[in-house]
C-alpha positions as CSV (number, residue, x, y, z in Angstrom):
1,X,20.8,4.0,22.2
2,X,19.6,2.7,18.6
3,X,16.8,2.8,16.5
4,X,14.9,-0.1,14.4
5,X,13.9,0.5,10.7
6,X,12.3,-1.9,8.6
7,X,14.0,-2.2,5.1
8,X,11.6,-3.5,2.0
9,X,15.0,-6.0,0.1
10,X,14.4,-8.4,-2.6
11,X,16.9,-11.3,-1.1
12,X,17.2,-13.2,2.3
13,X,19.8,-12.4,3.1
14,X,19.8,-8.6,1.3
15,X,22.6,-7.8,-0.6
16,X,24.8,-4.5,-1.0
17,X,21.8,-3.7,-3.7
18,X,19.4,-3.9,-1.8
19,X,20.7,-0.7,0.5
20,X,22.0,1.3,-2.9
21,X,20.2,4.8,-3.4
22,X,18.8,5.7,-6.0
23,X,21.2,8.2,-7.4
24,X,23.5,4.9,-7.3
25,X,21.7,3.1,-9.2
26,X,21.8,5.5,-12.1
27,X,17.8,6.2,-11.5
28,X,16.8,9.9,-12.8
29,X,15.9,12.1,-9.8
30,X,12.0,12.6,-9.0
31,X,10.5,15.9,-10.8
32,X,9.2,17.7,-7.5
33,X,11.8,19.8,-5.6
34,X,10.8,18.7,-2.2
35,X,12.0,15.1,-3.1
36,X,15.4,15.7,-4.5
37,X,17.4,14.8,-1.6
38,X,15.7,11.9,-0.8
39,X,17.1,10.7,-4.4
40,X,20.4,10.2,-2.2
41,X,18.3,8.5,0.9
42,X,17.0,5.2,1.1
43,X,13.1,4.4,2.4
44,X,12.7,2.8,5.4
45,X,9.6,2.2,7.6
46,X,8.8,2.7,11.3
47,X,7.7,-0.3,12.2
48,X,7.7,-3.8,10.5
49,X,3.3,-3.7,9.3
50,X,3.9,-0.7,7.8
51,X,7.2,-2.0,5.9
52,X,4.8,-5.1,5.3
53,X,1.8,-3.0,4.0
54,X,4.1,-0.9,1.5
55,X,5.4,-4.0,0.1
56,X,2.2,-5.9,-0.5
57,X,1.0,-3.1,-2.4
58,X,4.1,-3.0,-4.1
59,X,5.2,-6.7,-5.0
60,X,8.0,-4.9,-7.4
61,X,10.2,-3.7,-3.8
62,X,10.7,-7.3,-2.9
63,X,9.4,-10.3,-0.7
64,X,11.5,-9.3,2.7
65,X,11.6,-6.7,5.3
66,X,14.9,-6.5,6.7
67,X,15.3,-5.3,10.3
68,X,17.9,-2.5,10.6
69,X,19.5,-1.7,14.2
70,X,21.3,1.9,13.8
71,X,23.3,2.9,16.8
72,X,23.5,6.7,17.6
73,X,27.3,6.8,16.9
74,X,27.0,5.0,13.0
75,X,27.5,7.5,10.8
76,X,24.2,7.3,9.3
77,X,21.4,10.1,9.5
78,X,17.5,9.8,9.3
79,X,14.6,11.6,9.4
80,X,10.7,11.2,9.1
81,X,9.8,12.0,5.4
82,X,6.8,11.6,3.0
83,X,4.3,12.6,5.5
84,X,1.3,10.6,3.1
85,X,3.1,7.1,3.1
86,X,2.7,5.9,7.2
87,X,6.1,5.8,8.7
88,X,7.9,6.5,6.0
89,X,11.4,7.6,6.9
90,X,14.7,8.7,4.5
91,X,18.2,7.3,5.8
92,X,21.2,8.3,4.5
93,X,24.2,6.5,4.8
94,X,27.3,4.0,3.0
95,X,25.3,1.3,1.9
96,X,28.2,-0.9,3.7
97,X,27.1,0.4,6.8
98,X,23.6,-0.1,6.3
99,X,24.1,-3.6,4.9
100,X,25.9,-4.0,8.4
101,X,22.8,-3.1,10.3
102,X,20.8,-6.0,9.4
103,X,19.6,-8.2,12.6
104,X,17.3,-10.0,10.8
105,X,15.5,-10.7,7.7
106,X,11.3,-11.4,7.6
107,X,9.3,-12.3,5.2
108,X,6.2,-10.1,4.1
């Protein structure tokens, strides 16, 4: 079984920055409690209008939504977060792997 995430990247095709965390890039953690572990995530979207949406508001995130394909057994782990942002979900994971779980790239 796998499961689809859409991925907001500033490059076709996305590069090994485009999947670093936060943390990673040396960014300080958000003040709020509640969001400290996603400092270690990445954001990634339910379906590919919402992934859109985010990033039209957002021109800063990039141009491209990348598609992601995670298979159960990749050692990656997910979850819904940020209940006020639609879809909005936090996956964790070596940003090799994620890079690897590109199918496709779309523009926004």
């Amino acid at each position: 079984m796998a499961r689809s995430f859409y991925r907001i990247v500033k490059s076709d095709p996305p590069t090994l920055t485009d999947f670093l965390s936060d943390r990673a890039k040396g960014r300080p953690p958000a003040e709020e409690p509640a969001h400290l572990r996603l400092h270690d995530g990445l954001s990634v979207y339910a379906t590919v209008a919402q992934a859109r949406r985010k990033a039209r508001a957002l021109p800063m995130l990039g141009q491209y939504v990348a598609v992601l394909r995670i298979l159960d057994d990749t050692p990656l782990r997910y979850e819904r977060t940020i209940a006020i942002s639609g879809g909005h979900h936090t996956v964790w994971g070596d940003p090799d792997a994620l890079l690897g779980c590109v199918e496709a790239v779309v523009t926004v």
